[in-house]
ZAMAR-335153 format. One record per residue (C-alpha): residue number from 1; residue in three letters; chain; x, y, z. Coordinates in nm, 3 decimals, m for minus. Example, Ala and Ser with C-alpha at 12.3 -4.5 7.8 and 13.67 -1.06 7.14 Angstrom:
REM residues 2
<pt num="1" residuo="ALA" cadena="A" east="1.230" north="m0.450" up="0.780"/>
<pt num="2" residuo="SER" cadena="A" east="1.367" north="m0.106" up="0.714"/>
//
This chain:
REM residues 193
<pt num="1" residuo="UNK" cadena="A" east="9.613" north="10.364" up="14.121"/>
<pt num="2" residuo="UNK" cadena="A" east="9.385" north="10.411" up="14.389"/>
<pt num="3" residuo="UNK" cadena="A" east="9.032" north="10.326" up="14.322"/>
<pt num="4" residuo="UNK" cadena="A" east="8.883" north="10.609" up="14.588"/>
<pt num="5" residuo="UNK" cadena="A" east="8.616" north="10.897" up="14.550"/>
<pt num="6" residuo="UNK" cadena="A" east="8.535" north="11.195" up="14.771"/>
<pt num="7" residuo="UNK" cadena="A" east="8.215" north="11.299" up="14.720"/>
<pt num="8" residuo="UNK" cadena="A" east="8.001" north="11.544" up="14.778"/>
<pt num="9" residuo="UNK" cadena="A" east="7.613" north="11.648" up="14.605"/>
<pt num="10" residuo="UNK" cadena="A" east="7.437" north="11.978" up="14.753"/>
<pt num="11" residuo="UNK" cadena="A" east="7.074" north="12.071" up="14.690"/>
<pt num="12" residuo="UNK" cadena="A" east="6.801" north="12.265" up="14.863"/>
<pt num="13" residuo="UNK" cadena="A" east="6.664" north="11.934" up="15.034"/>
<pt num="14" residuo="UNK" cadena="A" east="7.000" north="11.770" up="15.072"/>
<pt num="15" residuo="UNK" cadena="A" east="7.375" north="11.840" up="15.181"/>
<pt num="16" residuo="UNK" cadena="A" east="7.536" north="11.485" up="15.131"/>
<pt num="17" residuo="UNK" cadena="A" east="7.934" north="11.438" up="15.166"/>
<pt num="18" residuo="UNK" cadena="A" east="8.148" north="11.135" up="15.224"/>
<pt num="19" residuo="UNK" cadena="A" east="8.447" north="10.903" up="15.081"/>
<pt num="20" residuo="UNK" cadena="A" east="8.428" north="10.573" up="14.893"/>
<pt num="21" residuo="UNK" cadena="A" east="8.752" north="10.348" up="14.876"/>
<pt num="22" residuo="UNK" cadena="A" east="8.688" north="10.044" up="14.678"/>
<pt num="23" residuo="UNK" cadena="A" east="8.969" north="9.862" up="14.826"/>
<pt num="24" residuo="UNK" cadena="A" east="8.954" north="9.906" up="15.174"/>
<pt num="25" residuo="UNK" cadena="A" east="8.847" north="9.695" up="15.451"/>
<pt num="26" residuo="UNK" cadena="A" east="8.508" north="9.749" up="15.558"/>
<pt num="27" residuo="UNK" cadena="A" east="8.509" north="10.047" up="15.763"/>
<pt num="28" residuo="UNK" cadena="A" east="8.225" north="10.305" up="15.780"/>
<pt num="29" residuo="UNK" cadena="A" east="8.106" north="10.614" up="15.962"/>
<pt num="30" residuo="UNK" cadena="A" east="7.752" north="10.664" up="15.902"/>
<pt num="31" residuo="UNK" cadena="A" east="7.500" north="10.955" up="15.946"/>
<pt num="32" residuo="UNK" cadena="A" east="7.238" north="10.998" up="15.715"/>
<pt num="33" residuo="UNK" cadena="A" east="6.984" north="11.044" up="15.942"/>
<pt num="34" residuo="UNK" cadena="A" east="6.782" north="10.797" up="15.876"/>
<pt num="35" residuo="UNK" cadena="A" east="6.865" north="10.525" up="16.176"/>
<pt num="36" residuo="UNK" cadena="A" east="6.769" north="10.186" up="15.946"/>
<pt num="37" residuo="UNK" cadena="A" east="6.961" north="10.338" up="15.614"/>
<pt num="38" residuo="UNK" cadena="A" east="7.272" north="10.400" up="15.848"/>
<pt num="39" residuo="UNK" cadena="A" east="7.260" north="10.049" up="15.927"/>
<pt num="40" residuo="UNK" cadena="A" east="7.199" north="9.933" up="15.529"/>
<pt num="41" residuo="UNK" cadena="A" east="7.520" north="10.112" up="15.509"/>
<pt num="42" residuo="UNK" cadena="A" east="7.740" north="10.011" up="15.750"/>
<pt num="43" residuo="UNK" cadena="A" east="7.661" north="9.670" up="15.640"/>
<pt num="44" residuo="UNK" cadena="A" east="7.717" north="9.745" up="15.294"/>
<pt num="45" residuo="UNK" cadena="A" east="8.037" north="9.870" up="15.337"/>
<pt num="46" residuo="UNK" cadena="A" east="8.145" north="9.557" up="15.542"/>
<pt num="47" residuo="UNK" cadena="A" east="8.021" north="9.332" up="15.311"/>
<pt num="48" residuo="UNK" cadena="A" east="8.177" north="9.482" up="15.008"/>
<pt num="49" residuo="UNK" cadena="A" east="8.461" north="9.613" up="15.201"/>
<pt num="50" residuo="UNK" cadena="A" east="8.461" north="9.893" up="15.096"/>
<pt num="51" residuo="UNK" cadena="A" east="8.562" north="10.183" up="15.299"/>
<pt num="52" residuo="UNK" cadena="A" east="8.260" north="10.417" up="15.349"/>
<pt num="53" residuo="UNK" cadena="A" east="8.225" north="10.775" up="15.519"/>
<pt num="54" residuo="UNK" cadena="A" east="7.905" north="10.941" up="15.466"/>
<pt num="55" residuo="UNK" cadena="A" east="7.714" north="11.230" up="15.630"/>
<pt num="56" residuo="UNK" cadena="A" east="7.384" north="11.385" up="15.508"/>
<pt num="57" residuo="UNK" cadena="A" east="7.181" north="11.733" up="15.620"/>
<pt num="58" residuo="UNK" cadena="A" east="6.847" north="11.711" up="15.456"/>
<pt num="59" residuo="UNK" cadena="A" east="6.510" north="11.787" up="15.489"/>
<pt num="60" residuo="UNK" cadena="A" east="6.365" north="11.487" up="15.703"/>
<pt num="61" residuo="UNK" cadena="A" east="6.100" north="11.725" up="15.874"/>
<pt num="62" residuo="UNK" cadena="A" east="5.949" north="11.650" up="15.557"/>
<pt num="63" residuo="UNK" cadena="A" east="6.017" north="11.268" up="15.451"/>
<pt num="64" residuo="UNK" cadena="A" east="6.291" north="11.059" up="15.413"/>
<pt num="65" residuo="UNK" cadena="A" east="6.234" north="11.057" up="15.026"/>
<pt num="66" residuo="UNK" cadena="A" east="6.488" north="11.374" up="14.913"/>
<pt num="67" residuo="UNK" cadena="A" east="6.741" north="11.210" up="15.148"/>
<pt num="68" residuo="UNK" cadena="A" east="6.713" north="10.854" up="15.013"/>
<pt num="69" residuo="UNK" cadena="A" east="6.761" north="10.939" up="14.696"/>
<pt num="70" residuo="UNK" cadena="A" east="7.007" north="11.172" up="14.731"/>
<pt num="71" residuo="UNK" cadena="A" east="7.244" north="10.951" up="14.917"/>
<pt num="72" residuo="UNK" cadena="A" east="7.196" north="10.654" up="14.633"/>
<pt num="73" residuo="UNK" cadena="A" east="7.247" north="10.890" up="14.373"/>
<pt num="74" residuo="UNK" cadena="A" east="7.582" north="11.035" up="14.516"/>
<pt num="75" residuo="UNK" cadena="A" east="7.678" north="10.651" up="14.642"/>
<pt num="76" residuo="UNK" cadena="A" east="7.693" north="10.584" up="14.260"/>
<pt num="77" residuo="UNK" cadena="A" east="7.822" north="10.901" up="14.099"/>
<pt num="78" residuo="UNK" cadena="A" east="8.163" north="10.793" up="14.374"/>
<pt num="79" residuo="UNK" cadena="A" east="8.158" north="10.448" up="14.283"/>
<pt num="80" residuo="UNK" cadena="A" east="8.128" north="10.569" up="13.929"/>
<pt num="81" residuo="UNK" cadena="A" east="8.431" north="10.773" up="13.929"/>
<pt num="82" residuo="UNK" cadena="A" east="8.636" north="10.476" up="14.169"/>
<pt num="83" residuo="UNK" cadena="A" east="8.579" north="10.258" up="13.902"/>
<pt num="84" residuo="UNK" cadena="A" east="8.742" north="10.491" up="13.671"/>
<pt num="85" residuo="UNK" cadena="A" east="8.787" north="10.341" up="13.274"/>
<pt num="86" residuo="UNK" cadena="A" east="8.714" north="9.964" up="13.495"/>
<pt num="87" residuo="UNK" cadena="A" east="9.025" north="9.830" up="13.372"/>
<pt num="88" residuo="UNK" cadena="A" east="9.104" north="9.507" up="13.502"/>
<pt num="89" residuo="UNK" cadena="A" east="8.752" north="9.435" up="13.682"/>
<pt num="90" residuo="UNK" cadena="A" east="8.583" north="9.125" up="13.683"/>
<pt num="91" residuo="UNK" cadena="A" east="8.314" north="9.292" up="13.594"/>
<pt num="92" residuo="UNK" cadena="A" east="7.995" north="9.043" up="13.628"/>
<pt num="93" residuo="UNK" cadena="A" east="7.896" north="8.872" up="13.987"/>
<pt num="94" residuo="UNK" cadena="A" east="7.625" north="8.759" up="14.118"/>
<pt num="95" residuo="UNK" cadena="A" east="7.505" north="8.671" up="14.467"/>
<pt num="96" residuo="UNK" cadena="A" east="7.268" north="8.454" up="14.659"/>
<pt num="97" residuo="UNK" cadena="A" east="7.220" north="8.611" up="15.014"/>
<pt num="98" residuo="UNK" cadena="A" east="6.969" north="8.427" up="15.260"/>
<pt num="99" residuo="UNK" cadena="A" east="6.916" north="8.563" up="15.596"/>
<pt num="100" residuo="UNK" cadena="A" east="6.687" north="8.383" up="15.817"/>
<pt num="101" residuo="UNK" cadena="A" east="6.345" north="8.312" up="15.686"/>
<pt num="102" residuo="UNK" cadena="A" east="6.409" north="8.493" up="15.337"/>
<pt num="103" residuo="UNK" cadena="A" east="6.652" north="8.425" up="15.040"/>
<pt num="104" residuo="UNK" cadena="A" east="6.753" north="8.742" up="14.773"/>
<pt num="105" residuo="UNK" cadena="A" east="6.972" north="8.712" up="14.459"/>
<pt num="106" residuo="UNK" cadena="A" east="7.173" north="9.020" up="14.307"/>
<pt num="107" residuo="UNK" cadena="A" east="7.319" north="9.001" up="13.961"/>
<pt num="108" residuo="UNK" cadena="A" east="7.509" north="9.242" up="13.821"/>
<pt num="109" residuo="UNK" cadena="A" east="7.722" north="9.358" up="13.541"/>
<pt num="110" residuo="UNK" cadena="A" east="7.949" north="9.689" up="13.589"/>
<pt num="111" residuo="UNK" cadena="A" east="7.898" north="9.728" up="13.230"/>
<pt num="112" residuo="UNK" cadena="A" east="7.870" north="10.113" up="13.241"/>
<pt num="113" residuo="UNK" cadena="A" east="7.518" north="10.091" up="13.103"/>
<pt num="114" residuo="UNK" cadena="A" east="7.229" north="10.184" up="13.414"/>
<pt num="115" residuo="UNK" cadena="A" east="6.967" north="9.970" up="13.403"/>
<pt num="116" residuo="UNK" cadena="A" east="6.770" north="9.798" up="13.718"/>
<pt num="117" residuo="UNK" cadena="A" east="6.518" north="9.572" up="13.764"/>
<pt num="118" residuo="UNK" cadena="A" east="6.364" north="9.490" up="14.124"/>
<pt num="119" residuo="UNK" cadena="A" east="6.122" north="9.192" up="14.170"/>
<pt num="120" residuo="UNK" cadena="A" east="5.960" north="9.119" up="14.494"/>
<pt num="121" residuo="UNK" cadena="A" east="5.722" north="9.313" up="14.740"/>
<pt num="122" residuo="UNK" cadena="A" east="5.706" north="9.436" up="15.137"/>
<pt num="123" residuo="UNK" cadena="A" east="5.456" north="9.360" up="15.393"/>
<pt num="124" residuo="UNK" cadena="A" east="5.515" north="9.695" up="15.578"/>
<pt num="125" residuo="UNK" cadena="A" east="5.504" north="10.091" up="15.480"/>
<pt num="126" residuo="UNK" cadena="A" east="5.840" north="10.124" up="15.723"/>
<pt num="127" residuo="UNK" cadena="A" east="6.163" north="9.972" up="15.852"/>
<pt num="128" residuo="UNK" cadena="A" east="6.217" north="10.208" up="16.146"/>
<pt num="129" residuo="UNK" cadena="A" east="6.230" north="10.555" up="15.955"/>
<pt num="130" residuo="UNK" cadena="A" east="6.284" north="10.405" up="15.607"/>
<pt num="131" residuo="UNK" cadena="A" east="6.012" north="10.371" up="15.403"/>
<pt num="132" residuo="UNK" cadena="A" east="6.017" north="10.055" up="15.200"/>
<pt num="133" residuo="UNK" cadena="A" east="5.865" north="10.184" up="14.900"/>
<pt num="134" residuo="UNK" cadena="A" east="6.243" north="10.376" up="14.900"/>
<pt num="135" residuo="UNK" cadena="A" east="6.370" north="10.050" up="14.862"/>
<pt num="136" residuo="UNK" cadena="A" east="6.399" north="9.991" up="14.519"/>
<pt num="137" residuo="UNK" cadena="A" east="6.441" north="10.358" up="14.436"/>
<pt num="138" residuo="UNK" cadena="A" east="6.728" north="10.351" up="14.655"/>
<pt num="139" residuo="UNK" cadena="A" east="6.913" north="10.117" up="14.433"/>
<pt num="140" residuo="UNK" cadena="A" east="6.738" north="10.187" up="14.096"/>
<pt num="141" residuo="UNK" cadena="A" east="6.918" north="10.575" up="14.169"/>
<pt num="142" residuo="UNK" cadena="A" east="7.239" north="10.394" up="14.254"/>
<pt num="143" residuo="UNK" cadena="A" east="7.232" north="10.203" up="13.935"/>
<pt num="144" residuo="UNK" cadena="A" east="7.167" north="10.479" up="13.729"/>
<pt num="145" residuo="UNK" cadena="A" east="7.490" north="10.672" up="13.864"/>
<pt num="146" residuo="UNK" cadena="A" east="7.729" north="10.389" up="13.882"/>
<pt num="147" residuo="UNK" cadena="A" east="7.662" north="10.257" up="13.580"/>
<pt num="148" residuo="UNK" cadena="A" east="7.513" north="9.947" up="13.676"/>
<pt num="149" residuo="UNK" cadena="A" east="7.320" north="9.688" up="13.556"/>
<pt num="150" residuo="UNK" cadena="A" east="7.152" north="9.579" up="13.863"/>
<pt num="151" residuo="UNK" cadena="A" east="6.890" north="9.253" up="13.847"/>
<pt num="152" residuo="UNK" cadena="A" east="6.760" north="9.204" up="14.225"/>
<pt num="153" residuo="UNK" cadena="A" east="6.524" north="8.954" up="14.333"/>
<pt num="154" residuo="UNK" cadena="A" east="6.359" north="8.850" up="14.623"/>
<pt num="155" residuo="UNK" cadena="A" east="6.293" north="8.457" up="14.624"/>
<pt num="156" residuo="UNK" cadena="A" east="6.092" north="8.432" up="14.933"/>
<pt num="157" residuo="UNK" cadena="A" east="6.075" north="8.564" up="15.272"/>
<pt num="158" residuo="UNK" cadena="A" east="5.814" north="8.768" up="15.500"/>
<pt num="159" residuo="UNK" cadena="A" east="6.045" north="8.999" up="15.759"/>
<pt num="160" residuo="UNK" cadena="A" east="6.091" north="9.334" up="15.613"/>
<pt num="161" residuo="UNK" cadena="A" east="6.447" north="9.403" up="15.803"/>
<pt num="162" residuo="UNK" cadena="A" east="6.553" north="9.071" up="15.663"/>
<pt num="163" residuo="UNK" cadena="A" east="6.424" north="9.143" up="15.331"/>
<pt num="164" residuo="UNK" cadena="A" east="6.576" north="9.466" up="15.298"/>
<pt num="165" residuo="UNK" cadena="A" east="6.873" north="9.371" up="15.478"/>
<pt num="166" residuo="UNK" cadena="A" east="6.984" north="9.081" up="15.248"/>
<pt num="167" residuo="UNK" cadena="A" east="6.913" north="9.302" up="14.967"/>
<pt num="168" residuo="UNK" cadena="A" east="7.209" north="9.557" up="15.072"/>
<pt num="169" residuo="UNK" cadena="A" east="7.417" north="9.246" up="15.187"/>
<pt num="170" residuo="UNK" cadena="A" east="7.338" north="9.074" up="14.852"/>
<pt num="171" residuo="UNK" cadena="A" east="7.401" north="9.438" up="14.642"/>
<pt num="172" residuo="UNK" cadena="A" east="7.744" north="9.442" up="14.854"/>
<pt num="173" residuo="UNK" cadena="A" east="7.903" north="9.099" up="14.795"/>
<pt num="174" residuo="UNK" cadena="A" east="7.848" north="9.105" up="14.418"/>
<pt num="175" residuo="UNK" cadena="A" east="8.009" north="9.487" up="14.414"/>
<pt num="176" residuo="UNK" cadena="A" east="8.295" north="9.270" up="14.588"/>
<pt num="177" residuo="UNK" cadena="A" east="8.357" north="8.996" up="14.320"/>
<pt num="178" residuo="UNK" cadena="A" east="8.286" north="9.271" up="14.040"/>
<pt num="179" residuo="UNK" cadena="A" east="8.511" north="9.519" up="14.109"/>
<pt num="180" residuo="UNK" cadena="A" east="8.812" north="9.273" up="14.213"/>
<pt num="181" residuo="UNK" cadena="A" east="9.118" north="9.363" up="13.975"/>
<pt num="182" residuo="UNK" cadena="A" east="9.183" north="8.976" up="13.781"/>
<pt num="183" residuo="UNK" cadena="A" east="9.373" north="9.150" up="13.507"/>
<pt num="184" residuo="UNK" cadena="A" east="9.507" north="9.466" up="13.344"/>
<pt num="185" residuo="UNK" cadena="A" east="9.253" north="9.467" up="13.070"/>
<pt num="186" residuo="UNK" cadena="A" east="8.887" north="9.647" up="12.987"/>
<pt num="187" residuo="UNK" cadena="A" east="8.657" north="9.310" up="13.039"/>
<pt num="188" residuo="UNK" cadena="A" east="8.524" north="9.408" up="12.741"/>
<pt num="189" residuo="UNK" cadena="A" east="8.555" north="9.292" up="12.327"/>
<pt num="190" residuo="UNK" cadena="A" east="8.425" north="9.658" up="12.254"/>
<pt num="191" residuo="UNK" cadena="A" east="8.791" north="9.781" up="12.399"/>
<pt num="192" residuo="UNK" cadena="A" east="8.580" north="9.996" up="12.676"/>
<pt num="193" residuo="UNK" cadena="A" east="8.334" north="9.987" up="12.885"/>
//
């Protein structure tokens, strides 16, 4: 069964649509426009390899905050719905990602229960158009669709690209051990997830 989504969420601040294959190989096509998020993205979809197209219209002239959201929130509902009844999944990973000066750790349960926790600060307002203080909404709104429990830390570090960088990087490799198929069973004693 293939574990792919197209997706799609329209408001009055956003038009976002795109495609989410859990087992693909890394490919993405990227415009969200937001130049810093595109790049979060493509990374996270080579890191997890998952296959990732995603477009987004919204209403930048104002902030990047509709759009931010937005894009997180229909990110999860897909990989949500990819993940279907999670039969087989690993479920649990977790994820030590340094880059550079800094050091992050993601753990994770696909447990189908949203929660997310986010310690750790920025020294800066902005990443080129991305406000950091989007940061951890970004992936608090992903959690919440997908179902996620989501624990991310950041251990040390003091560059805010690298910071936020090995935070998507981090996110993506433990989506990649979760989500592998290591049997035809819910990883669950409940009987579903």
């Amino acid at each position: 069964m293939a574990r792919a989504q197209v997706f799609a969420r329209k408001t009055k601040e956003t038009h976002i649509q795109g495609e989410l294959n859990l087992d693909g190989t890394g490919k993405a096509e990227i415009n969200t426009g937001i130049g810093f998020l595109d790049h979060m993205l493509e990374l996270f979809a080579f890191h997890s390899g998952f296959d990732l197209s995603l477009t987004n219209q919204g209403d930048l002239h104002i902030d990047a905050h509709h759009s931010v959201e937005d894009i997180a929130l229909a990110l999860g509902e897909a990989m949500n719905q990819a993940l279907g009844e999670r039969k087989g999944i690993a479920r649990y990973a977790s994820f030590f990602l340094p880059m550079d000066e800094c050091l992050v750790r993601t753990v994770l349960d696909l447990s189908g229960r949203p929660f997310h926790v986010f310690k750790g600060f920025f020294h800066t307002s902005k990443v080129g158009e991305l406000p950091t203080e989007m940061v951890a909404h970004f992936f608090k709104s992903f959690a919440d669709k997908a179902g996620v429990t989501l624990h991310q830390e950041i251990l040390y570090g003091f560059n805010d690209h690298h910071l936020i960088e090995a935070l998507f990087k981090g996110m993506a490799r433990a989506l990649r051990d979760a989500v592998a198929v290591v049997g035809d069973e819910i990883p669950s004693s409940k009987g579903v997830l």
